[in-house]
Backbone bond lengths (Angstrom), bond angles and torsions (degrees), N, CA, C in turn:
res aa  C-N    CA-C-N  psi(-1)  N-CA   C-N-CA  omega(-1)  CA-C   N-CA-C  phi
1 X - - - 1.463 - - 1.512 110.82 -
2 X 1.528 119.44 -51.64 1.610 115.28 164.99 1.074 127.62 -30.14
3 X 1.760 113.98 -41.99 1.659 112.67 -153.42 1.633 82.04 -102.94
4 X 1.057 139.90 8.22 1.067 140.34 170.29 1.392 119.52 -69.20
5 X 1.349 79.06 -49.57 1.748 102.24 -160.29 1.878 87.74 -83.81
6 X 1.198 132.23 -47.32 1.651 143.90 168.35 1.918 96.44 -31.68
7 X 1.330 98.98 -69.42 1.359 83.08 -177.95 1.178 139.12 -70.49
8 X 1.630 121.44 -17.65 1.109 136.60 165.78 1.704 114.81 -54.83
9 X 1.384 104.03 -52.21 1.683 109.52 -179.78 1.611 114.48 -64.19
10 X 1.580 103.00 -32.72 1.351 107.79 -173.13 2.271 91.37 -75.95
11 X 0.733 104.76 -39.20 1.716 85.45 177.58 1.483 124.43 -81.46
12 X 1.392 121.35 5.97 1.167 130.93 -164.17 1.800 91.47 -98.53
13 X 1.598 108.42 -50.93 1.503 91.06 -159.81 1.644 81.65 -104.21
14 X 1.740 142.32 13.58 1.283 118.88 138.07 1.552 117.93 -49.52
15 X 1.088 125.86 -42.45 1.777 132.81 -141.34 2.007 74.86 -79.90
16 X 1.508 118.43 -52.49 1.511 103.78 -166.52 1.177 123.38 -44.47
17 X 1.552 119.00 -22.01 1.333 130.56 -163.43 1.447 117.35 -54.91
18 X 2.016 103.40 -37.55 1.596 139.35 -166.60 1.569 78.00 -87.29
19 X 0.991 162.40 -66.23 1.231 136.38 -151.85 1.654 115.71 -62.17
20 X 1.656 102.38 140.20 1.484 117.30 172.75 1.363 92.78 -77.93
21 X 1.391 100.18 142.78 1.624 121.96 175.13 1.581 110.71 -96.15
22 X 1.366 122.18 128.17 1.751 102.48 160.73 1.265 123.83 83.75
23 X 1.578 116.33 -32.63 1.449 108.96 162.48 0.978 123.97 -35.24
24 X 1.248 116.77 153.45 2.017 137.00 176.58 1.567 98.21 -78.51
25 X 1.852 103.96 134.47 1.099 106.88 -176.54 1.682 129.71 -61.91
26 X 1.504 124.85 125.92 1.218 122.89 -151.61 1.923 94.34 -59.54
27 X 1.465 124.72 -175.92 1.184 119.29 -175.24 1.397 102.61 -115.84
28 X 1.356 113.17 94.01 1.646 122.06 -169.14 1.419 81.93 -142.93
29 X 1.672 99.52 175.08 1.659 123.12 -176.64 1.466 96.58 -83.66
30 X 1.475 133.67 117.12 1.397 145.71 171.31 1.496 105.23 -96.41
31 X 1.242 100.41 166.43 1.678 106.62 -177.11 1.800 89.12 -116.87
32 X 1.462 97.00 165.18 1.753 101.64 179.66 1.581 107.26 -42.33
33 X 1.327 122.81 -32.49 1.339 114.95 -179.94 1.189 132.12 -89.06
34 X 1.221 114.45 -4.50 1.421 125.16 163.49 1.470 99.67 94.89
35 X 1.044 121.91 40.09 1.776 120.14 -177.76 2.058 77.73 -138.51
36 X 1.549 92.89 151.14 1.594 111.72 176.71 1.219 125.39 -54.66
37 X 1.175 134.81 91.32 1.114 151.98 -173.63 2.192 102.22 -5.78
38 X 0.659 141.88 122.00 1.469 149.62 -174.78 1.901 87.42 -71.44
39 X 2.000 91.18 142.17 1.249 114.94 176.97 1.721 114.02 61.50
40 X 0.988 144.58 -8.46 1.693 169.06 -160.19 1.339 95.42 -54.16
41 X 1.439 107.02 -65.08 1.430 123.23 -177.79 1.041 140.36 -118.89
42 X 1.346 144.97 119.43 2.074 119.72 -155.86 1.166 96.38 -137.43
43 X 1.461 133.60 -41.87 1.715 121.77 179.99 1.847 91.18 -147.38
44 X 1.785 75.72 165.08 1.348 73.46 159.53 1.522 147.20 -106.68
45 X 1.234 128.99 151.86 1.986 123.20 177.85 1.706 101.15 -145.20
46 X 0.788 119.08 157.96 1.632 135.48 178.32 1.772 116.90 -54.78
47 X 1.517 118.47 -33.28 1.223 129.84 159.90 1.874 109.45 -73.70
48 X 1.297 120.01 -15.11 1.244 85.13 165.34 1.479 97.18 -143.65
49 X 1.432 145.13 43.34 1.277 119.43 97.32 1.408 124.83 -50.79
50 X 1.051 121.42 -29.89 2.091 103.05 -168.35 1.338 81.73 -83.73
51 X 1.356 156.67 -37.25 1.589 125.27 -157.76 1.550 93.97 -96.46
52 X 1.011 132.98 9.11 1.430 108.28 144.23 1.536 113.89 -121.19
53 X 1.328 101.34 66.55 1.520 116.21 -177.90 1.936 129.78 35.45
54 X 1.102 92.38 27.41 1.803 105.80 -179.77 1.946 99.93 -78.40
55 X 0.589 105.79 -53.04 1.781 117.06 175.43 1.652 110.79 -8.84
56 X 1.467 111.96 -47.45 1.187 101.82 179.62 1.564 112.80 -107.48
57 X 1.178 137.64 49.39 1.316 128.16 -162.71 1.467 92.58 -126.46
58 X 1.410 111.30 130.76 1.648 97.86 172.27 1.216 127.43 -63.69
59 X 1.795 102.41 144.28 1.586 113.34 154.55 0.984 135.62 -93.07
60 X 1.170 128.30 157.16 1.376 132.08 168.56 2.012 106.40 -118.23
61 X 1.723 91.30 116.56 1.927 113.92 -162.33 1.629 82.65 -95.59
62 X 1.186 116.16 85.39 1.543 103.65 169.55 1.659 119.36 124.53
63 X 0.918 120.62 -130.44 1.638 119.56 -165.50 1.237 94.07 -132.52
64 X 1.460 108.52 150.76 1.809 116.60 155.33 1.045 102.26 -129.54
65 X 1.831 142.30 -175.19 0.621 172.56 115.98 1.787 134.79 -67.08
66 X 1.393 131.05 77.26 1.502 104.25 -154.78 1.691 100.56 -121.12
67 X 1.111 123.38 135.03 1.515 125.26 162.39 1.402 133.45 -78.62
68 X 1.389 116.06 140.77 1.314 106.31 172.09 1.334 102.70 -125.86
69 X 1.433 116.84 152.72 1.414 136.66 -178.81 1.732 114.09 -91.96
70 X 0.945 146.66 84.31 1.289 129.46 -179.20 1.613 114.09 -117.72
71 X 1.418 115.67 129.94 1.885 97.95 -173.40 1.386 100.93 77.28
72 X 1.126 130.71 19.67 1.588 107.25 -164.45 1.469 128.39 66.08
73 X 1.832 100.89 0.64 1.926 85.33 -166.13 1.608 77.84 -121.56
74 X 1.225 101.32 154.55 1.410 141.26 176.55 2.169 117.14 -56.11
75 X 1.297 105.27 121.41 1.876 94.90 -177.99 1.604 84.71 -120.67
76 X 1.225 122.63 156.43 1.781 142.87 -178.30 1.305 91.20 -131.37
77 X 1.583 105.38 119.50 1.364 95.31 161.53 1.705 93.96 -143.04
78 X 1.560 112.19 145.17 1.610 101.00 -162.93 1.771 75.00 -123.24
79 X 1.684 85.60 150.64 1.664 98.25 -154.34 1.466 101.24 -118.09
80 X 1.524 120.56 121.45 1.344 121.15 -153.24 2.119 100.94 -92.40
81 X 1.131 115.17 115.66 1.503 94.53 -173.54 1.563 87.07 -121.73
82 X 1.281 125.94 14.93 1.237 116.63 162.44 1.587 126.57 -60.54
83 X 1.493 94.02 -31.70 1.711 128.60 -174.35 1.147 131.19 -90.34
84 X 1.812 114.87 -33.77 0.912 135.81 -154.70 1.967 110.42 -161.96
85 X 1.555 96.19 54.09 1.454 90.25 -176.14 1.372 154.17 -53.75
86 X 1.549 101.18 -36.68 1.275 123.70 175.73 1.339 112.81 -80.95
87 X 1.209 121.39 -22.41 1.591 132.67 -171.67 1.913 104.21 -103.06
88 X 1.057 103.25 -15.57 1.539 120.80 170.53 1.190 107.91 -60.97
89 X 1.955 101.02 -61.85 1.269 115.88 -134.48 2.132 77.12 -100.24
90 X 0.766 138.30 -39.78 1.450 141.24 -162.99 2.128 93.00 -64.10
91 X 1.562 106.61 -52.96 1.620 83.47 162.12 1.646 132.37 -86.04
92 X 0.878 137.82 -2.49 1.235 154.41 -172.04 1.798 90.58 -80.03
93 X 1.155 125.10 -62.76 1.607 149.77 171.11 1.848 97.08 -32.33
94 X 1.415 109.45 -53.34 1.489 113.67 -148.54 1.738 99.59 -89.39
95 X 1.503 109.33 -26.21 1.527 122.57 -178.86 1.580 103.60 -68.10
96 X 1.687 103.94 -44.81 1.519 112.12 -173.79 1.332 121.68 -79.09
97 X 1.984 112.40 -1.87 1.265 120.08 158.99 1.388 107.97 -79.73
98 X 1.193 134.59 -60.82 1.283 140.36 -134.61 0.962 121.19 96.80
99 X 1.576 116.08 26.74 1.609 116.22 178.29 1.887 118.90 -88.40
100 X 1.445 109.36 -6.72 1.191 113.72 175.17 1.837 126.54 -104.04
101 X 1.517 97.39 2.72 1.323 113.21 -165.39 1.656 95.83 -92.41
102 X 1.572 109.10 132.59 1.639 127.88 -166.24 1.549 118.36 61.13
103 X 1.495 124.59 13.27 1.509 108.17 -175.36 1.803 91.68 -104.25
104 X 1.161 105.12 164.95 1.087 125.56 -161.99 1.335 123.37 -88.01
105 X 1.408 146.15 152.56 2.054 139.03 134.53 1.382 111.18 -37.21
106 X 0.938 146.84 106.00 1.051 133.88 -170.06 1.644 105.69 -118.97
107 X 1.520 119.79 -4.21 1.245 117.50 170.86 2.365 93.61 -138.66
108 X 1.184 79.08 144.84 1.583 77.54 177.61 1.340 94.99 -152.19
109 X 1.386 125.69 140.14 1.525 126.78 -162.02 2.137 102.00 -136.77
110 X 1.055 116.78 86.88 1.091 125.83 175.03 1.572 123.42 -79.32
111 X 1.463 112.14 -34.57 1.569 129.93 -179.76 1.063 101.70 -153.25
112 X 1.721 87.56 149.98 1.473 134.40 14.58 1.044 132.15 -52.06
113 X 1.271 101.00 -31.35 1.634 127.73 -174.55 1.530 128.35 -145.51
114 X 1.257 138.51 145.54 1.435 131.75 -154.69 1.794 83.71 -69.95
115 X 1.629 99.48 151.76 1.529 120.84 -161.09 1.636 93.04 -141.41
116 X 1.227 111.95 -125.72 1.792 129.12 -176.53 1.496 106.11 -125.56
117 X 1.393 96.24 164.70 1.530 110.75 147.86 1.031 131.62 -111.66
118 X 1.176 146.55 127.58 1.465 126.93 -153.92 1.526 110.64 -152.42
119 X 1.545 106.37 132.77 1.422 124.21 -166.54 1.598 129.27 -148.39
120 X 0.999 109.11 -140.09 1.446 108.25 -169.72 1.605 127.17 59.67
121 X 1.121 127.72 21.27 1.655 130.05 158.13 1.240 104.93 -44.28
122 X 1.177 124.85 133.51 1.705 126.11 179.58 1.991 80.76 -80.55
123 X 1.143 134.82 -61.08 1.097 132.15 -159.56 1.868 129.22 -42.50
124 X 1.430 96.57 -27.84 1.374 117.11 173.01 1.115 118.36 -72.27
125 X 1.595 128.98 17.15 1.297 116.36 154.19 1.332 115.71 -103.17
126 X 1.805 114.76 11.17 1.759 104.15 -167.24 1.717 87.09 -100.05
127 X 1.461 132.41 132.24 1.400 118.36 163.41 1.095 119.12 -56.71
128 X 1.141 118.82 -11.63 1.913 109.50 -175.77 1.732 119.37 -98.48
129 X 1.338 102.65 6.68 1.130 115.26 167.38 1.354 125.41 -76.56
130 X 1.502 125.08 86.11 1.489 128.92 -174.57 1.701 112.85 -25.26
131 X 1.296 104.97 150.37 1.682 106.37 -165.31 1.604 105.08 -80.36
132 X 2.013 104.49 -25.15 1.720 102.52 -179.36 1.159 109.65 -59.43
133 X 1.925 129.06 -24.85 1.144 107.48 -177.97 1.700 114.68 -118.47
134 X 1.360 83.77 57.65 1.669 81.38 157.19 1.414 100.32 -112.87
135 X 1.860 96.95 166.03 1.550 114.04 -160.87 1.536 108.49 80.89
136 X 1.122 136.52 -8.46 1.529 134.95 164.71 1.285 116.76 -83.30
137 X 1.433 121.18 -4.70 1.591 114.50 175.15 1.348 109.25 -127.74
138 X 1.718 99.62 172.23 1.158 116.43 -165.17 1.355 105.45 -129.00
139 X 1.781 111.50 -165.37 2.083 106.36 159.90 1.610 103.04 -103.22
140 X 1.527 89.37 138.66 0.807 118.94 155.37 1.462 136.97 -62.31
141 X 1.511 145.66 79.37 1.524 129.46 -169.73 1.687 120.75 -42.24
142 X 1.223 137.23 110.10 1.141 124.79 -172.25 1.729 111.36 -69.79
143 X 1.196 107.07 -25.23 1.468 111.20 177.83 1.776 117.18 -84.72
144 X 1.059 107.28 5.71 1.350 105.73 174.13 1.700 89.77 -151.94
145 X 1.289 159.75 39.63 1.225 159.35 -125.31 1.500 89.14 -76.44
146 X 1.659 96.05 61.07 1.767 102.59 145.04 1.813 102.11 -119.53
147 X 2.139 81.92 153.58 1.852 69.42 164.83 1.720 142.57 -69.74
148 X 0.957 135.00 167.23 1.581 110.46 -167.27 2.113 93.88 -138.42
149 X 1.470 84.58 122.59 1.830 112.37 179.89 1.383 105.03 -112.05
150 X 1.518 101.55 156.72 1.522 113.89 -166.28 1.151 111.59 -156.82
151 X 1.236 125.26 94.12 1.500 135.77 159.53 1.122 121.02 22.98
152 X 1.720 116.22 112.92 1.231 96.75 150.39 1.715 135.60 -57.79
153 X 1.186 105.02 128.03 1.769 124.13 -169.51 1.697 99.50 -111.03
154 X 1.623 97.59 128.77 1.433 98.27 176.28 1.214 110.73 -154.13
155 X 1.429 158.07 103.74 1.226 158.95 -86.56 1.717 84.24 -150.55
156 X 1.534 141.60 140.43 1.260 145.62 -164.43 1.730 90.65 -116.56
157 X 1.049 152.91 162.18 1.417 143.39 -150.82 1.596 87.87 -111.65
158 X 1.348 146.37 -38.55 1.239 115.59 172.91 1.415 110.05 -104.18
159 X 1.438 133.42 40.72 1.402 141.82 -175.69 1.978 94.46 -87.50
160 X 1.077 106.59 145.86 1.358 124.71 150.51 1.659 118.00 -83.79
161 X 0.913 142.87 7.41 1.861 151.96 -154.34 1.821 110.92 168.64
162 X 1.221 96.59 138.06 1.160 102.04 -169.28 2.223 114.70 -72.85
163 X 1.063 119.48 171.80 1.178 110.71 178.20 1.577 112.79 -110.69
164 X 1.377 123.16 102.32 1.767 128.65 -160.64 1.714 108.75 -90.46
165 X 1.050 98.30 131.96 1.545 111.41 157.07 1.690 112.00 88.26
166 X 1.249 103.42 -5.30 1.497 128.45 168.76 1.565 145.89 -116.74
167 X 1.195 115.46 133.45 1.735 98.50 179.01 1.389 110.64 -76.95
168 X 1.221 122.50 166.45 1.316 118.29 -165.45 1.551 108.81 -75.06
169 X 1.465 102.94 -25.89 1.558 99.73 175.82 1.654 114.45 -74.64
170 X 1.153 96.13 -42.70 1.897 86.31 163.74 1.522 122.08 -71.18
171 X 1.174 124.59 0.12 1.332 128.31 165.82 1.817 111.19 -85.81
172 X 1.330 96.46 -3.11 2.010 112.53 -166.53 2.187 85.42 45.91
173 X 1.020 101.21 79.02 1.275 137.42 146.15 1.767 141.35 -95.98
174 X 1.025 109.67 65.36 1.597 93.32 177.99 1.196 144.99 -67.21
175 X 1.717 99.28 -23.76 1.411 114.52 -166.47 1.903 95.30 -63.92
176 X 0.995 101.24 164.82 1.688 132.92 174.80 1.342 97.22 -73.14
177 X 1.641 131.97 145.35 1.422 151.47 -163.03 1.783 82.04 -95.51
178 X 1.429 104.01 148.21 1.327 116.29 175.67 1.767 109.50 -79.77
179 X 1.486 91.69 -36.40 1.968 78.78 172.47 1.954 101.06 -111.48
180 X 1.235 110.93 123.61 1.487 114.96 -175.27 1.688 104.48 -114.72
181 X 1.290 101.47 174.18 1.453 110.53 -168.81 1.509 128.57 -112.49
182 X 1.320 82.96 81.93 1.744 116.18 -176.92 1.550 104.27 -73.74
183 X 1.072 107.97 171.01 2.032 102.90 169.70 1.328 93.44 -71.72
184 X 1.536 71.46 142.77 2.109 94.11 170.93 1.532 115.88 74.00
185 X 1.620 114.34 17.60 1.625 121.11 -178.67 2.224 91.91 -79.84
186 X 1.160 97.35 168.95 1.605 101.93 -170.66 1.408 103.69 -128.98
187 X 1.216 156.88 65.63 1.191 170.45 -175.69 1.599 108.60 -87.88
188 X 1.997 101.47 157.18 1.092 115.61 -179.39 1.392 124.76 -89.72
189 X 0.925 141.18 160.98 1.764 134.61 -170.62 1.513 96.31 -123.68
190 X 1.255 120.85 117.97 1.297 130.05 -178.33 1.682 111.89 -119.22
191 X 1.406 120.71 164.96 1.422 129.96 -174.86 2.063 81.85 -72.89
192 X 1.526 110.76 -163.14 1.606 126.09 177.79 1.258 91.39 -96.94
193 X 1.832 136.59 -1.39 1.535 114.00 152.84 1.571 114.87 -70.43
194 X 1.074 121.37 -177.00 1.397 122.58 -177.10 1.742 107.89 -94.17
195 X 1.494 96.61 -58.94 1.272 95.50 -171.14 1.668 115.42 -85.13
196 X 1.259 98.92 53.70 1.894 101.81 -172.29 1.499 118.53 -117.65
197 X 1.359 93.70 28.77 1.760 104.70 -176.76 1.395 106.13 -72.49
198 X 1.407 120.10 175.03 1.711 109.80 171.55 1.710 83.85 -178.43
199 X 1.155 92.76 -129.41 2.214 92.11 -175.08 1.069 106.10 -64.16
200 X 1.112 124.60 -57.49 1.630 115.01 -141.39 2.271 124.21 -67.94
201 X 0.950 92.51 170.32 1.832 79.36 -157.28 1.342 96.51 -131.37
202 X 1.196 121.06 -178.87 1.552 120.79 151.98 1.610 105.28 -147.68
203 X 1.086 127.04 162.67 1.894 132.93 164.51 1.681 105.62 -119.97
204 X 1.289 95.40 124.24 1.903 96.29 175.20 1.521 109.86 -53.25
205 X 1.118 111.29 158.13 1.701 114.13 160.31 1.441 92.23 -123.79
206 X 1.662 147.31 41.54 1.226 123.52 144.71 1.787 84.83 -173.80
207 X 1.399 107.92 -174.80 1.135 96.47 -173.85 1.567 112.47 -103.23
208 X 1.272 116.52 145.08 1.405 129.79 -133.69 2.119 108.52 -129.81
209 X 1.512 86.01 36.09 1.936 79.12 179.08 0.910 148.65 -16.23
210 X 2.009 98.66 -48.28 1.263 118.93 -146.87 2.024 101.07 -80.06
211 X 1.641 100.24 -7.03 1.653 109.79 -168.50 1.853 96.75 -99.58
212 X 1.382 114.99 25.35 1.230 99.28 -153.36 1.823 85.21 -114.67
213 X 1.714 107.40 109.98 1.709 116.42 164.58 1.694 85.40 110.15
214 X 0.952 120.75 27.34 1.826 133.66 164.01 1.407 129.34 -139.89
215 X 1.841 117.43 7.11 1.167 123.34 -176.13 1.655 92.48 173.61
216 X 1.405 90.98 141.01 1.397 116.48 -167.33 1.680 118.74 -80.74
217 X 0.848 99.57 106.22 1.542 115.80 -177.69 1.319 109.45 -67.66
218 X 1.481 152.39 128.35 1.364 132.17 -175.88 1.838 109.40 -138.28
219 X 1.480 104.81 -3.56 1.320 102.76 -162.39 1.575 111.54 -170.51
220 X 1.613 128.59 163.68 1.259 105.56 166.37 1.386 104.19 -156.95
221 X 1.463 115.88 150.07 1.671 133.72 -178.57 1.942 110.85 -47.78
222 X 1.153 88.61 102.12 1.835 78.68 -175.76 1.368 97.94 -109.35
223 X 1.230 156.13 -5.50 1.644 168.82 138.23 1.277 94.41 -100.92
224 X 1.418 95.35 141.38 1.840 117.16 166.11 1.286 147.15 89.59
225 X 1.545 107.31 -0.53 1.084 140.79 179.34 1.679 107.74 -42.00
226 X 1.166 95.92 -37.95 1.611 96.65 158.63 1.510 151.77 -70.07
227 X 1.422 114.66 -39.67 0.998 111.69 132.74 1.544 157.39 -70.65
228 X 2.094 116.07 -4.27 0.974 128.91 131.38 1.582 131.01 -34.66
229 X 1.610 113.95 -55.85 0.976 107.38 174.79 1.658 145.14 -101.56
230 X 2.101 86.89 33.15 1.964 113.26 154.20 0.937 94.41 -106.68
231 X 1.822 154.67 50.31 1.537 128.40 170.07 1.560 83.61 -83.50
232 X 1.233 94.31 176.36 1.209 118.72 -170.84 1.700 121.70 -149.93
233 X 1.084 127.39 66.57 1.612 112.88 173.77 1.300 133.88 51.93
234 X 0.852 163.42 80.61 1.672 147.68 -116.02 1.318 139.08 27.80
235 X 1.543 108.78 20.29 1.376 138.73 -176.55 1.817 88.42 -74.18
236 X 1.550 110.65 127.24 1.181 118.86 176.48 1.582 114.39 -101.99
237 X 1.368 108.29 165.60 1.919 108.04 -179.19 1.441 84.77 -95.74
238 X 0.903 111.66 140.75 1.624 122.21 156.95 1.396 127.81 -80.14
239 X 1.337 101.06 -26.53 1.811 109.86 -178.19 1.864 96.17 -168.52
240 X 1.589 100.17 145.76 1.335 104.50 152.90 1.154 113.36 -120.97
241 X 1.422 140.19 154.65 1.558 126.86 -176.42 1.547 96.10 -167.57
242 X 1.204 109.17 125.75 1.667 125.91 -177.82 1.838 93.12 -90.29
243 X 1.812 92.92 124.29 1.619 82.89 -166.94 1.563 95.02 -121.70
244 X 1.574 107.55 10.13 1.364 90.42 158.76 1.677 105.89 -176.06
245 X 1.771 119.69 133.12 1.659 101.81 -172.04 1.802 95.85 118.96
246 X 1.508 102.65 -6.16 1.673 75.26 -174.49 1.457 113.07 -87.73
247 X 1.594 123.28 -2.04 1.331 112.58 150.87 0.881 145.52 -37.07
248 X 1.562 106.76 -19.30 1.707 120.75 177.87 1.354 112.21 -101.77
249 X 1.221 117.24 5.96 1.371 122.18 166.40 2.166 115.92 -70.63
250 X 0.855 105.58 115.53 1.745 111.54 172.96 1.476 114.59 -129.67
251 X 0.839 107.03 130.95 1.626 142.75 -158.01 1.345 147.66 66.05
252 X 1.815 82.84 30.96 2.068 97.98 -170.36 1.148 108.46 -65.41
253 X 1.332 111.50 176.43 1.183 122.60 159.16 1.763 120.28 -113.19
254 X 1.654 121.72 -169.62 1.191 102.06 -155.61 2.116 78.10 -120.89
């Protein structure tokens, strides 16, 4: 019953680690308490992504391929947007800005037990940005210089359409997520709203169930697994570069 209860606590304040801190509230329907209005959202269809403003957010129709540079050594991670479109296509979008190139890990969770690495703060490339608040930001759209959030997306393994704005257990979902979190899965790090994702990412360093139908899985490390698992804490990307698949990208920006 102890080690029960041991592992339970140890995944409770792991999972906090994935939460964005401090972000500005995404622009969705809130309830007086600031948690997602109950029933809002239950699956997904094309009439209700666009009425809760998903319509214009890029996709990704297909596969990419994108690299990351870290240390000088090379990460592969091939990015599933068959599964996970908007969350595909929303990083695929941010690589093809240059919004991930020089920002930092800024949380890396090794113990008790191997956890994630987790990054992408647009903010971690200014040095004068205090280190307590990294992980509080996101991107910014320069063409509308609002911030821009994106649904939680979670694909049910025999679903035809993904399930938005919900975990699968609040959807009374049981089935298992079609992309789950094995080592080396590439997922989004969101506030405890749903739809409050924006840059930042994490990669498992082991395999990670207990996060699986509560955070969006979008991609996974197929080269590099090795140098993923020397990041280090202020370990910077040196480059991101989609080296193959960004044709299937629709509605990026430049």
């Amino acid at each position: 019953m102890q080690i029960k209860f041991h592992r339970w606590l140890v995944s409770v304040l792991m999972v906090g680690v994935l939460w964005v801190s401090g972000c500005a509230t995404p622009n969705t329907a809130q309830s007086p308490s600031g948690t997602t209005a109950a029933t809002e959202t239950v699956a997904a269809s094309p009439t209700t992504e666009a009425s809760n403003g998903f319509a214009n957010l890029p996709r990704l129709a297909g596969e990419a391929t994108v690299e990351l540079v870290v240390n000088g050594s090379p990460i592969t991670i091939q990015v599933n947007g068959e599964d996970a479109p908007i969350t595909a296509g929303n990083f695929v979008d941010l690589v093809q800005r240059g919004v991930y190139n020089n920002t930092s890990f800024h949380r890396v969770v090794r113990s008790p037990q191997p956890f994630v690495v987790q990054g992408g703060d647009p903010q971690s490339t200014d040095p004068d940005v205090p280190v307590g608040l990294l992980g509080t930001g996101g991107f910014v759209d320069p063409a509308t210089s609002e911030p821009r959030y994106i649904p939680l997306e979670i694909k049910p393994a025999n679903a035809t359409e993904p399930v938005y704005s919900q975990t699968l257990e609040g959807a009374g979902i049981t089935e298992a997520p079609k992309l789950t979190h094995t080592r080396g899965a590439v997922a989004m790090a969101r506030s405890n709203l749903p739809d409050s994702a924006s840059s930042q990412f994490y990669i498992t360093l082991a395999d990670l169930s207990f996060l699986d139908g509560s955070y969006a899985v979008f991609g996974y490390v197929t080269d590099g697994m090795d140098t993923v698992d020397q990041i280090q804490q202020g370990d910077r990307i040196d480059s991101a570069r989609v080296i193959s698949g960004a044709d299937a990208l629709q509605g990026g920006g430049t």
